[in-house]
N, C-alpha and C positions, 0 to 999 in steps of 0.2 A: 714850475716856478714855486719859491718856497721861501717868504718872507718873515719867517720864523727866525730869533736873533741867532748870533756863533757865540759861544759859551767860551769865555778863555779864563783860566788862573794862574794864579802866581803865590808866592809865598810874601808877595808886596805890591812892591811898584816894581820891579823889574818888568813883569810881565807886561805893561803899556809902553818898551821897548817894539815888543810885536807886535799891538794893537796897531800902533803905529804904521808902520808898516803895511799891516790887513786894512785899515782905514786907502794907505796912499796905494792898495793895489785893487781892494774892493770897494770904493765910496758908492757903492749902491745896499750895503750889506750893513744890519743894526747889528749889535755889540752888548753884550752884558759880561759883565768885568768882575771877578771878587778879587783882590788882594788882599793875602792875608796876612795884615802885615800885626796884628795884635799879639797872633804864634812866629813870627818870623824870629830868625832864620830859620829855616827847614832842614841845613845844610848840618846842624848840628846834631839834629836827632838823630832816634835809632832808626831803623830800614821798618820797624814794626808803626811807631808814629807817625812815621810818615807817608807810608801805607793807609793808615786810620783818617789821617788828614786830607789826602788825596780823596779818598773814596767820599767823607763829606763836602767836601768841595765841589765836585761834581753833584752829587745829592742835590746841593742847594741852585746850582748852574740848572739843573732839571728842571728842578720847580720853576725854574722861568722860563720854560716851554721854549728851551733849544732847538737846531737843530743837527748841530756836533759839538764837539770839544775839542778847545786846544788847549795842550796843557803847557804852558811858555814857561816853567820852572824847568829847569836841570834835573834838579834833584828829586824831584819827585819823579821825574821820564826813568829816570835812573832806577829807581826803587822800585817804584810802584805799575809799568806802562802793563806787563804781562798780566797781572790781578785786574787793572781798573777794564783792562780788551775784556776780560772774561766775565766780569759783569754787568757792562754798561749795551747797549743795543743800540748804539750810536757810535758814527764816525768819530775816530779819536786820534790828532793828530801830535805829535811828541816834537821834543826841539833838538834831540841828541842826533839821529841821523842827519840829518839839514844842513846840522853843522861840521860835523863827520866828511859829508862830502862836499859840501866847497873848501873845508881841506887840505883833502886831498886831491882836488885838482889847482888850489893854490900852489903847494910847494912844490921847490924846484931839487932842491937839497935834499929830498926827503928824511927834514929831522925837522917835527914837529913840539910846538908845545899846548899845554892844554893847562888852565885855570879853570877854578871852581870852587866848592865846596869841601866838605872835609869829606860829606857822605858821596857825592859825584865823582870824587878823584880814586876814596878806597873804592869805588863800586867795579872799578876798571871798566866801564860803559863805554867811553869814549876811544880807550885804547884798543876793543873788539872790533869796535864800527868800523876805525879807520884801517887796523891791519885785515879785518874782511874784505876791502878795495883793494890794501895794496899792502901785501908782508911785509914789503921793503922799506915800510915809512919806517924811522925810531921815532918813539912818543916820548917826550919828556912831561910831567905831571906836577902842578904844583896847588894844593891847597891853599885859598885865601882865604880864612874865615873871618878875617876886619873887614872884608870889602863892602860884604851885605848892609849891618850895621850903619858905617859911614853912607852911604845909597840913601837908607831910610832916616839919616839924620835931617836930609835938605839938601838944597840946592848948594848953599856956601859949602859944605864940604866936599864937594863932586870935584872942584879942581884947589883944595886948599894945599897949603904947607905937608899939613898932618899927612891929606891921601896920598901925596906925592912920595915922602917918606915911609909909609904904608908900603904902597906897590915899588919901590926901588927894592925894599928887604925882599918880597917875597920872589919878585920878576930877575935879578940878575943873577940867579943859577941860572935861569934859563937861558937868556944870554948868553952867558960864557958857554951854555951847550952850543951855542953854534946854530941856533934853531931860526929857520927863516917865516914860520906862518907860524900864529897865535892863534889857538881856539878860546874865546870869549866864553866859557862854558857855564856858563851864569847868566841867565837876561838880565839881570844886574849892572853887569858888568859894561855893558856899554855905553852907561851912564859916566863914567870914571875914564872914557876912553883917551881923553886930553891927559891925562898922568899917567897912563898906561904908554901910550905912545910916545910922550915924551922921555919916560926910563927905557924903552924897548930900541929907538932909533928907528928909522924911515925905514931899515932894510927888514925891518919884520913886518909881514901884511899880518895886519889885526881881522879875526873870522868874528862876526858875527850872526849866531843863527837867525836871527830875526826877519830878514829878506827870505831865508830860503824856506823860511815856515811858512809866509804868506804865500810862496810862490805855490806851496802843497796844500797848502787851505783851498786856494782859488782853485788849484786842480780837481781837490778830492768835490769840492760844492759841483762844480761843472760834470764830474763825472756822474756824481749820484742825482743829478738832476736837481738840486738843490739853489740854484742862484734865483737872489732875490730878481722880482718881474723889474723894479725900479721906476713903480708908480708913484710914492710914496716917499717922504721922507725918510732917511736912516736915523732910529735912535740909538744911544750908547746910556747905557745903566750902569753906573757904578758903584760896586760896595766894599766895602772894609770890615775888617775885624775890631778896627781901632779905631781913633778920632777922624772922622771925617773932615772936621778942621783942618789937620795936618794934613789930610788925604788930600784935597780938594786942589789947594795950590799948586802941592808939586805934579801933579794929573795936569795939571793946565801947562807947567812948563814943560812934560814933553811932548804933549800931546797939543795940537792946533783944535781948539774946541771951540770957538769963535764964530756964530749964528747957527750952531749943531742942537739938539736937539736932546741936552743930557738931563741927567737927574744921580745923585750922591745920595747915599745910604750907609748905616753902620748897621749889622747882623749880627746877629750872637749864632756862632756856625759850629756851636755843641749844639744843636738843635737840631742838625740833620746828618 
């Protein structure tokens, strides 16, 4: 038994997409959270900052006496997962395969699409994972980089005018490709899933990784003998790069935190 908290980051709030989720698959299990939504987007940098980013992130997840790492960003899974395996001595779970394979056991057609970042879509991450299952998939690939942005404006933008007309521009190539499952390749992104679905139609299943990462958090804790004993109450720690004001709300609306046992924080994360 090992009551020690799960370390998760994000490049904001996407990343309480899969908190989410680890909360409604492990409620015996505490939480310590950074969003870092002060440097956000991630999606924009080079492969080299965000590399640098990644590794502090984890750094400061450390310091609060983890017991793994999830890293619920795309883009950093994308960049950085093979450097942070080789210096970290802790389980370190990623969001890119998770979602890679519910996938491709979604489509039928085998013509896929996949959203994201600027840095996640050139990384061609997503299109390895899925033809390592199955050659025969086609990947179509689209770049969103408004979507982050609009995510970390608030709540009112997640289903306004604006995002709607956002995701029509970028989502109806894909469409016209003919493509029947959507990879959500951003934890981001399934904040925005009411405009997403709404330009996409019913016939596209929307993938998001966030269920298939808790399912491999719960695995990896169970295998390495790590799940909390669940004597104790679970707490959840959350910190930011930026206003914790701003943090603090939109945390509550996706997250059910209501007689839980939190605590908000802002960090200055050039410090580690």
């Amino acid at each position: 038994m090992d009551n020690r908290p799960i370390g998760v980051f994000d490049s904001g709030l996407g990343g309480l997409t899969v908190i989410r989720e680890i909360i409604e698959n492990m409620p015996k299990e505490s939480i310590v959270y950074f969003g870092d939504s002060g440097r956000a987007p991630y999606g924009i940098k080079s492969r080299e900052t965000i590399i640098k980013y990644a590794l502090q992130d984890i750094n400061f997840l450390l310091c609060n006496g983890i017991k793994m790492v999830v890293i619920a960003c795309n883009t950093a899974s994308a960049c950085s997962l093979e450097i942070v395996k080789n210096n970290f001595d802790v389980p370190i779970v990623e969001v890119v395969e998770p979602g890679a394979t519910a996938c491709v056991r979604s489509t039928k057609n085998k013509k896929v699409g996949i959203i994201g970042t600027a840095a996640t879509i050139n990384s061609g991450v997503y299109e390895r994972a899925i033809n390592k299952i199955d050659k025969e998939i086609k990947v179509f690939s689209q770049a969103c980089p408004l979507f982050v942005p609009l995510v970390e404006e608030g709540t009112a933008w997640w289903e306004s005018e604006v995002a709607y007309m956002v995701a029509d521009e970028y989502l109806t190539p894909l469409k016209q490709d003919g493509i029947d499952t959507l990879v959500l390749g951003c934890t981001h992104y399934p904040l925005l899933k009411t405009v997403i679905s709404k330009v996409m139609g019913s016939g596209v299943t929307l993938i998001s990784s966030a269920l298939e990462v808790a399912k491999i958090v719960k695995e990896t804790i169970k295998n390495n003998d790590l799940c909390a004993d669940g004597e104790g109450n679970p707490f959840y720690k959350f910190y930011t790069s930026d206003a914790v004001e701003k943090f603090i709300p939109m945390c509550n609306s996706i997250l059910n935190l209501n007689g839980k046992e939190c605590s908000f924080m802002k960090i200055d994360i050039e410090n580690y």
